[in-house]
C-alpha positions as CSV (number, residue, x, y, z in Angstrom):
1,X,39.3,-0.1,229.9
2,X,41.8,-1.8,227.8
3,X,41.9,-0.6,224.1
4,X,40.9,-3.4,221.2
5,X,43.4,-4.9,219.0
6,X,43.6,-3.8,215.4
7,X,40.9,-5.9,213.9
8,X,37.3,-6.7,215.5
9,X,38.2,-10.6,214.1
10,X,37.1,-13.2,216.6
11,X,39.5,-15.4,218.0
12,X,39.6,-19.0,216.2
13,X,36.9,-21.5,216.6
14,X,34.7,-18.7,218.7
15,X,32.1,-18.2,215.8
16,X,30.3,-20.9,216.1
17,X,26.8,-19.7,215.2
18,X,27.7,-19.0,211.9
19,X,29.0,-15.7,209.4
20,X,25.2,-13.9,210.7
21,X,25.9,-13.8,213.8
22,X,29.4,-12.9,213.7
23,X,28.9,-9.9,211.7
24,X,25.9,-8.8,213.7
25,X,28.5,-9.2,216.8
26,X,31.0,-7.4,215.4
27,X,29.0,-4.2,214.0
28,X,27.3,-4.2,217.8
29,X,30.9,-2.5,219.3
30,X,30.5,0.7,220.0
31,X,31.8,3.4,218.1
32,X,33.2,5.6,220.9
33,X,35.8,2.5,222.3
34,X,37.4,2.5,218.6
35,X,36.9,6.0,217.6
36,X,39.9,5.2,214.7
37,X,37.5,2.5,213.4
38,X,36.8,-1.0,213.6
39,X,38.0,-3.2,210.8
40,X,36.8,-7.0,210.3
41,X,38.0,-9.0,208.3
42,X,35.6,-12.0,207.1
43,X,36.5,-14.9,205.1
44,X,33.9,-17.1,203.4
45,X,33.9,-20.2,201.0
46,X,31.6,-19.4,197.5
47,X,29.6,-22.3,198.4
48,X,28.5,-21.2,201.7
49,X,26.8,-18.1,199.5
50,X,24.5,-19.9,197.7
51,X,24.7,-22.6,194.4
52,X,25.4,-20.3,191.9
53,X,27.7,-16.8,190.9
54,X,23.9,-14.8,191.0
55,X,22.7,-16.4,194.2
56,X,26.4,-15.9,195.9
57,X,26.6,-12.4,194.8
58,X,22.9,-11.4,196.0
59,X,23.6,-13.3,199.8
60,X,26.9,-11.5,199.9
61,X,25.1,-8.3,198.9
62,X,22.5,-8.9,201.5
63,X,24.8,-9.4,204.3
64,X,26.7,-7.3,203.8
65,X,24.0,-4.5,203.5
66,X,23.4,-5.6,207.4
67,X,26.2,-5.3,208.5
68,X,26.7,-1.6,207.6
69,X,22.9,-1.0,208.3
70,X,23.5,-2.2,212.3
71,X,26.4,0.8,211.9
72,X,29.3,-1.9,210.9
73,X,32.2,0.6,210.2
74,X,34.7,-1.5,208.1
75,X,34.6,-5.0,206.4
76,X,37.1,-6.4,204.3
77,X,36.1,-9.6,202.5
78,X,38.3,-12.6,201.9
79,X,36.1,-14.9,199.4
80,X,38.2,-17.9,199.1
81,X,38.1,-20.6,196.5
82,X,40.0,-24.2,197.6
83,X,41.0,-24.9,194.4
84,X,43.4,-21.7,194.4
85,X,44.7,-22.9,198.0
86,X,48.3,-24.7,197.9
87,X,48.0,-28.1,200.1
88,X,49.4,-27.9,203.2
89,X,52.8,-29.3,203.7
90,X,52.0,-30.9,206.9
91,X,49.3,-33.3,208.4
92,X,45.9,-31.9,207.7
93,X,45.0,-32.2,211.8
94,X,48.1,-29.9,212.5
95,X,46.6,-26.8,210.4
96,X,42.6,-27.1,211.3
97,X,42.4,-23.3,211.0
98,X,43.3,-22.7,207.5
């Protein structure tokens, strides 16, 4: 068996059913093939939390709660606002992933 790579992360453009089901994904690998831990790192925009800061914080909450209830080990949340983001210095088409 080959030995994961540092972070459970899937690859780009893979998660394609959503932040749900890539957390429940990710807290299904078993403990014993990453007995040093498994860290993911999940990124997510405030509006795809909910409308406002008390709705965003309870979803967040919520999943997160899952996660660690279907024995997630590690998660390291990036919650990004645009607005803080610099523009990219290239064609938008050339940097689809950020």
């Amino acid at each position: 068996m080959k030995p994961f790579a540092p972070g459970a992360n899937p690859m780009h453009g893979r998660d394609k059913k959503g932040a749900i089901a890539s957390l429940n994904s990710v807290a299904k690998l078993p403990y014993k093939h990453a007995e040093d831990g498994i860290s993911y790192t999940f990124s997510i925009i405030p509006g795809a939390l909910g409308k406002d800061d008390q709705e965003r914080y309870k979803n967040l909450s919520a999943m997160m709660d899952g996660y660690f209830e279907k024995t997630g080990q590690h998660l390291k949340v990036l919650y990004i606002h645009y607005y803080n983001m610099k523009p990219p210095s290239q064609p938008r088409q050339e940097h689809n992933h950020l």
